[in-house]
N, C-alpha and C positions, 0 to 999 in steps of 0.2 A: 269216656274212653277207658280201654282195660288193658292189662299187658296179659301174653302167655307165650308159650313157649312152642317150638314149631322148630321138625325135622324136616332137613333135604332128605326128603324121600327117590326124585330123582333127576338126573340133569339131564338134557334130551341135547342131541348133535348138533337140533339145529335153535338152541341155543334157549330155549326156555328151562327152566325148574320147576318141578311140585314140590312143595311145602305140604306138611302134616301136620293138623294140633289137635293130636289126640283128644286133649280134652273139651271139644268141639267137635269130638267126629267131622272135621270139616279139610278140605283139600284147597289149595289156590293149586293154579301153573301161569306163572307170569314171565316174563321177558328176563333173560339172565342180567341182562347192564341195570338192572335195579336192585339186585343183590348183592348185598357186601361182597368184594372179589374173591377172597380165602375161603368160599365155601367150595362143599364136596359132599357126596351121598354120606349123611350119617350127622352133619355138623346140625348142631343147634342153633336157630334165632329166637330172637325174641320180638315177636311182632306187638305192635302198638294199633289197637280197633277202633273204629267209630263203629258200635253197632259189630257187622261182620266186615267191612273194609276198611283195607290195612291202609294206614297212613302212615305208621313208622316200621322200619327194620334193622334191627340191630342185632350183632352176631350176641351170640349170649354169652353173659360173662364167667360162669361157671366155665362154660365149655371151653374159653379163651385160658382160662385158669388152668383146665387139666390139659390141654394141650399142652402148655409152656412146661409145665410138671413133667409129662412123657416123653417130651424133648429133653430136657434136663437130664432125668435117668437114661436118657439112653445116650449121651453126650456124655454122661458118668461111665457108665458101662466099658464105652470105648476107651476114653481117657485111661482106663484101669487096666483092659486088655492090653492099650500099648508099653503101660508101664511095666507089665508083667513080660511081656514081652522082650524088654528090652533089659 
């Protein structure tokens, strides 16, 4: 088994997502209730393979990391704005 890494490329209405792992030139589109629920076009997973099929998915931790960061700053941001503000 091997890990890589894999974009939402895109979420469909009626309720699937395609996954991208570039470094596989390779595409899934599976059923959205099997994807971590905080994903959105652009997020990263980190898919777990037998071969080519996925047996684990996990959102990727990197990505979890700079989200929390860009929340931060921009929950600074405000915090600062209102200060000045006031």
């Amino acid at each position: 088994m091997k890990q890589i890494n894999a974009i939402v490329k895109e979420i469909s209405q009626e309720g699937y997502v395609t996954l991208l792992a570039k470094s596989l030139s390779k595409e899934w589109t599976l059923e959205m209730d099997i994807i971590p629920v905080s994903v959105q076009i652009g997020s990263w997973l980190q898919l777990t393979l037998d071969d080519v099929r996925i047996v684990m998915i996990e959102m990727d931790q990197e990505d979890i990391v700079a989200s929390r960061i860009a929340v931060d700053r921009k929950w600074q941001r405000l915090q600062d704005k209102r200060k000045k503000g006031n």
